[in-house]
N, C-alpha and C positions, 0 to 999 in steps of 0.2 A: 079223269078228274081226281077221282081217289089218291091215284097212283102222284099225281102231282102235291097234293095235300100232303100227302106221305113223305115226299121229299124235302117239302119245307118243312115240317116239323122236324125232318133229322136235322137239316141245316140249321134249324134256331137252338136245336141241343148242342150239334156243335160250338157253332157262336158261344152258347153260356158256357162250356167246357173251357174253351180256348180264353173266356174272358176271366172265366174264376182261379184255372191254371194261370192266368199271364195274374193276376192280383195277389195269388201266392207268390209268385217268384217275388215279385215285386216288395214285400211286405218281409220275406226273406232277406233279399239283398237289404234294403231299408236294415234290417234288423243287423245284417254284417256290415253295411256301414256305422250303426253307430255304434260298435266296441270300438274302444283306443287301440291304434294302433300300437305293439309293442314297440320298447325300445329299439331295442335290435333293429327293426323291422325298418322304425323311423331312420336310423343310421345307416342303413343298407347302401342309400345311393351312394355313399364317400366310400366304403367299402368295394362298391363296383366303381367307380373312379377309378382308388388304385389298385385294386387289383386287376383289372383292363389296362391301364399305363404300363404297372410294372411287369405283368405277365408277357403283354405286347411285347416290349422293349427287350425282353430277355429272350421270347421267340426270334426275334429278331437281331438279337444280338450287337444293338444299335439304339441308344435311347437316344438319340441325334432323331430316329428316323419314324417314329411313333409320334404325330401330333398332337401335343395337348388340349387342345380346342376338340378334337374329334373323341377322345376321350371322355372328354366331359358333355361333350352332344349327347353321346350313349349315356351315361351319367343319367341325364337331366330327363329325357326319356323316361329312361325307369323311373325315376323318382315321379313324373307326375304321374305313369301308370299304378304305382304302387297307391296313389293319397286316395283316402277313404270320406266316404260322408260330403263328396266335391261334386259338382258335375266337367265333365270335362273342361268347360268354359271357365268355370270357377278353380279349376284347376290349373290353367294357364295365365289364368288373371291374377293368383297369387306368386307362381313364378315371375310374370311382369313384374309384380310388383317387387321382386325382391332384385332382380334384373336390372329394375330404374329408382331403383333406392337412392333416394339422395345422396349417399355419400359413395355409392357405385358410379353414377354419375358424376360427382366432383371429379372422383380418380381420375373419370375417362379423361376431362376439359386437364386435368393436367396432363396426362400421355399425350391428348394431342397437340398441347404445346411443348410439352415437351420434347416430341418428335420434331414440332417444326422449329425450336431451337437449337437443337442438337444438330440439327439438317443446314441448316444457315451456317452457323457455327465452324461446323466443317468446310463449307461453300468459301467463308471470308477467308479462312487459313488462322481460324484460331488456334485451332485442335494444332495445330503445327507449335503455333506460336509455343505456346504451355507447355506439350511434350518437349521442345527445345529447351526451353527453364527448366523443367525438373529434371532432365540430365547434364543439364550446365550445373544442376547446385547440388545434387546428390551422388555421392561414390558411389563405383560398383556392389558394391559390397552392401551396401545400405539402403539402394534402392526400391526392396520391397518392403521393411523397414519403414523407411521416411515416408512412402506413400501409405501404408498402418495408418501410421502417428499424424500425416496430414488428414486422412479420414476422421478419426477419430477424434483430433482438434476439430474439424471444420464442421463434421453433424451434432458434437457439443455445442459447438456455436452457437449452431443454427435450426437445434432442434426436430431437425425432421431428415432421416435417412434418406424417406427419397428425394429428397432438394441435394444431398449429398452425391449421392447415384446418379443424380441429371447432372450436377457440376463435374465428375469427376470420371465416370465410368468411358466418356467418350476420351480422356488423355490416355486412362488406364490403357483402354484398345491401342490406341493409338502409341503409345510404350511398348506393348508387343508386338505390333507390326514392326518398329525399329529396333525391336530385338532382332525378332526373326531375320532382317535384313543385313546382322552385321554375324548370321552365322548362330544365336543362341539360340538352340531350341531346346525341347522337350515338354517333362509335365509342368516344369516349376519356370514353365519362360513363354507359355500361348497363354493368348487372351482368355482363354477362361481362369485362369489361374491368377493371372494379374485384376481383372473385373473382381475375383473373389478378395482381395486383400482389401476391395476402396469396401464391396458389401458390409465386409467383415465389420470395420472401422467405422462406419454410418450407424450399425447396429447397437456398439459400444455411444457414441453419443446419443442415439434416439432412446437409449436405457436410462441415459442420466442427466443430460439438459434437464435444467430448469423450464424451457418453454417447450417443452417435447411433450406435447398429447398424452404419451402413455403418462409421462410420471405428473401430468394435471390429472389425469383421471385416476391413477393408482392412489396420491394423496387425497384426493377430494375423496374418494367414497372409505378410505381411511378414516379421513380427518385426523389429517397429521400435515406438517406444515413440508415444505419441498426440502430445506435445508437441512429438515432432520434424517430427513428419508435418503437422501444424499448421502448425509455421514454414515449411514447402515450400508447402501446401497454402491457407493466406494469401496469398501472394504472385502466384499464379496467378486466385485469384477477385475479392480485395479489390478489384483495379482494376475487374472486372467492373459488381463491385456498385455503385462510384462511378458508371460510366459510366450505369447504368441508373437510377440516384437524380438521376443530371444530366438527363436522359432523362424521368421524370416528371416534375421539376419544370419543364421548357421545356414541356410536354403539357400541368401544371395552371396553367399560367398563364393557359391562356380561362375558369378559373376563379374569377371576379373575384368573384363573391359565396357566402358556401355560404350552405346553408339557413341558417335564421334556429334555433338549439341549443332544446328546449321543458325542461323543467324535470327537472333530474338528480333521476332517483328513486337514491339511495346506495346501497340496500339491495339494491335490485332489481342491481346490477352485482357483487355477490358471490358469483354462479355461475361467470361467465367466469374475476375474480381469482383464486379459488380450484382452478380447474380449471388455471388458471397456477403459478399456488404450487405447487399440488400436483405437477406436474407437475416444477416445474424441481427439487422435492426428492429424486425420485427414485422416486414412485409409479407401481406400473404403470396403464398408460394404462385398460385396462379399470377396475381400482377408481375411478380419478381420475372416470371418467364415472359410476361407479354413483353416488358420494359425492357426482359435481353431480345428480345425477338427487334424490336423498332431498334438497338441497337447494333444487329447484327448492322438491320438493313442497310441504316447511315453511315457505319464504317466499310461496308461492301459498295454503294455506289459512290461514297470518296475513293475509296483506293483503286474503282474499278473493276475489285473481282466479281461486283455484280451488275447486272442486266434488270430491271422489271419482270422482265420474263422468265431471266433467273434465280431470283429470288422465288418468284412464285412457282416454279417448278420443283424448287429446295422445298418451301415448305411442303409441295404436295409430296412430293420423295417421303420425305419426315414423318407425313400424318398418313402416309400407307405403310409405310414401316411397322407403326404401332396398328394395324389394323387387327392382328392375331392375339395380340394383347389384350384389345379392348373386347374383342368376343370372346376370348375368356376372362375376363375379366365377369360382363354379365350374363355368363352363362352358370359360371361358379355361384355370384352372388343369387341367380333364380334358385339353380340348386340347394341350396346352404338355407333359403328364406322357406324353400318346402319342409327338410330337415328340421328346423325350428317350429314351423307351422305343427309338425305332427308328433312334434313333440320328443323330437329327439337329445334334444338341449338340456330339457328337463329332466330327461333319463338320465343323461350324465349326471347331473349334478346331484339328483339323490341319490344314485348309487355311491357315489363318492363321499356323500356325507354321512351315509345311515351306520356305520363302523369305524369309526374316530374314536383314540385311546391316544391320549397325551400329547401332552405341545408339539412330537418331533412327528406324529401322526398326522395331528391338526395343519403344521405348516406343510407336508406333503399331501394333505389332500386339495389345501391350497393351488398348490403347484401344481395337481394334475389336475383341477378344477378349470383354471386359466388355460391349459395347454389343452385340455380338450374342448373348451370354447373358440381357442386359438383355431384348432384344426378346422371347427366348423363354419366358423365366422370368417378365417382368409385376414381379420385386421385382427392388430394386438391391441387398437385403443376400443374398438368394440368389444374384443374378447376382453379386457378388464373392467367395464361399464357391465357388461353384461352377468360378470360374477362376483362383482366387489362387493355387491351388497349381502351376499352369501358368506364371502369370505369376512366380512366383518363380523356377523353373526357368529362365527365359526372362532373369529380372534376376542371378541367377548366371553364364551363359551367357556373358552380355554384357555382364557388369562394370555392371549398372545401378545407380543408388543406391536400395535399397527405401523409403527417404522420399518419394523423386520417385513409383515405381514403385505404391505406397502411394496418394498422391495420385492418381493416373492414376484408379487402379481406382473409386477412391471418386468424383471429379469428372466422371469418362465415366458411369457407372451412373447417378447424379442426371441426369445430363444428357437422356440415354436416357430416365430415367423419366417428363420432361416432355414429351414426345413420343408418348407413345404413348397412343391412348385409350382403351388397356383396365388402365390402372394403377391403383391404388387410391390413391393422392393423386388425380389426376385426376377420377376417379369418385367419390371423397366429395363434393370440390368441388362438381362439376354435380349430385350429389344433393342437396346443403343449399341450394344455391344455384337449383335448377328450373331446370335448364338443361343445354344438349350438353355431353360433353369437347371437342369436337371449335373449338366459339364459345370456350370458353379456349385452347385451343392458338394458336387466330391470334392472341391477344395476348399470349402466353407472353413476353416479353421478357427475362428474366435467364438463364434455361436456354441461349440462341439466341448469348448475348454473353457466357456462362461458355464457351461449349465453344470459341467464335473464339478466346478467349484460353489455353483449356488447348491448345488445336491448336498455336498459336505459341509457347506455353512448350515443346512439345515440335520443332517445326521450328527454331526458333531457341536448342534447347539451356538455357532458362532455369527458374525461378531461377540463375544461376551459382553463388553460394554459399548454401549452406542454413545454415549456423552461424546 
């Protein structure tokens, strides 16, 4: 009986042991969750991104064969292992929520029409149609060239790179398979190379349209008017854009013969027009793709090249196309909403500001203000909303001119955006085109020769007058 008594009172010493140690831990961890975590720390996951990508890829000696989606799984992992002060729950629930962000979301509803236009499109024999006319009307010699300066008209137009990229990247392909086929090959004649000339070109309009996101949001948190920001913001790219028009046309000159143009079907090229039209009037870009989609289908069941059941097989082709896409797409944005949650955004931006010393200081902390919102954010109209209000402070501060300041924001953000290859211009591209982001970036050429030159419009004080 004793001997029993005996044993329950060890046991209820243990019990309080185990319970007062588990209350310590407890009160501990408690305690390491609530310090901030450090910057550093918060940026980690983008840090494990690429260096997992790029590390990968150079193991393997193949950045074709390292998937970015699986990259960023790892990624994304860490990052909610790493958040502090969460419970696991709450820790996925903020990646959710950055995963189905509204404007993560919209992207998606466009990739998947965009896939299933691009998929019809090819089905009716448009893609035919188009690459016919643009080797019917542009010489050898000027064909990567004329496709530039069509990019670059047409996302001026129309305000938005990727509405550019879904009009244009499927003829782009579609030019390099008819290269390939009459004998031109190499770096400057596959489709990554040709895809990179329409990107390039999209970029240069989504930097300076009038109705282009970035430069609403770069003037509005400015407050400065679109026309004037224009005249600053011309001056800085336009030579750009000559150098790299000078630049393909010395490139297409081994281009001594194109394919031989086969017979323009008219009809069949009024999905592209129209998705252009539409487009530059002011349609949002979602309707623009439903309205080429319902006309894929009515000139496919007139001419015959489609079935009901072919159509609906095109569009499922189309919308699993873009499936790799759209998971990184919110995998990136879960990651990036953690990153910001912990306060990683933040770290940039005061490190950047706390050591400003004169206007040509000011405008480059500007610039790497944006460009590292740029990298974490994946959008350029996010990354300039998110730091315009800084940079204004910043161009008050120090007597800046918000036209220049304005520009900055908008031409480092594009700049940024062609650079990274979890963006959603990037990634439409290599979607419609079956191919890396990573085979476009090494030919990216206008992004590389826009930023040289906003660098020295800022070292060198220029434009001088903006009137």
């Amino acid at each position: 009986m004793q001997q029993n008594e005996s044993n329950e009172e060890k046991i209820k010493e243990f019990n309080k042991y185990i319970s007062e140690l588990s209350q310590t831990l407890k009160k501990k961890t408690a305690k390491f969750n609530e310090k901030p975590m450090s910057g550093w720390l918060a940026l980690s996951p983008l840090a494990v991104f690429l260096g997992l990508y790029l590390v990968s890829s150079i193991i393997a000696n193949d950045f074709y064969k390292i998937p970015i989606s699986a990259a960023f799984l790892i990624a994304s992992i860490y990052a909610i292992a790493i958040c502090r002060g969460k419970t696991m729950e709450q820790r996925i629930a903020t990646f959710s929520e950055g995963a189905g962000n509204k404007n993560v979301l919209l992207m998606i509803w466009i990739f998947v029409l965009a896939g299933a236009f691009a998929a019809t499109a090819k089905e009716i024999g448009a893609i035919d149609a188009t690459v016919n006319l643009a080797l019917r009307i542009l010489p050898g010699k000027l064909l990567y060239a004329g496709l530039f300066l069509a990019a670059c008209f047409i996302s001026m137009s129309i305000g938005t790179s990727v509405g550019t990229i879904v009009a244009l990247v499927p003829v782009a392909a579609g030019i390099a398979q008819e290269l390939a086929l009459t004998g031109i090959s190499g770096m400057t004649a596959g489709t990554p190379f040709i895809t990179a000339i329409i990107v390039g070109g999209a970029f240069f309009g989504d930097n300076l349209s009038f109705i282009s996101d970035t430069t609403i949001a770069s003037t509005r948190t400015q407050e400065c008017s679109m026309a004037d920001k224009f005249k600053v913001n011309i001056r800085i790219v336009a030579p750009a854009a000559i150098v790299v028009a000078i630049l393909y046309i010395f490139l297409g000159s081994s281009v001594t013969t194109v394919p031989e143009a086969g017979i323009i079907e008219w009809v069949k090229l009024i999905p592209y027009v129209l998705v252009i039209a539409l487009a530059i009037s002011g349609v949002d870009v979602s309707a623009v793709l439903t309205i080429g989609l319902a006309v894929n289908a009515i000139i496919g069941f007139s001419y015959g090249n489609l079935t009901w059941t072919g159509f609906l097989e095109s569009i499922g082709s189309g919308i699993s196309g873009m499936g790799d896409l759209i998971i990184v797409t919110m995998l990136a944005g879960g990651m990036l909403e953690l990153i910001k949650v912990n306060g990683g955004l933040d770290f940039i931006v005061s490190g950047l500001t706390k050591r400003i010393r004169g206007k040509r200081g000011a405008e480059l902390s500007i610039a790497a203000l944006v460009s590292l919102a740029n990298i974490c954010t994946a959008n350029n109209t996010i990354a300039i909303i998110t730091s315009g209000r800084i940079a204004k402070d910043i161009t008050q501060k120090f007597g800046l001119d918000p036209r220049k300041t304005a520009s900055i924001l908008d031409t480092f953000s594009c700049l940024i955006q062609g650079f990274i290859p979890y963006g959603a211009q990037l990634l439409m591209a290599a979607g419609l085109a079956g191919i890396s982001t990573i085979s476009i970036i090494s030919h990216l050429y206008y992004p590389f020769v826009m930023g040289m030159f906003a660098l020295l419009a800022i070292l060198f004080r220029l434009p001088r007058k903006y009137s």
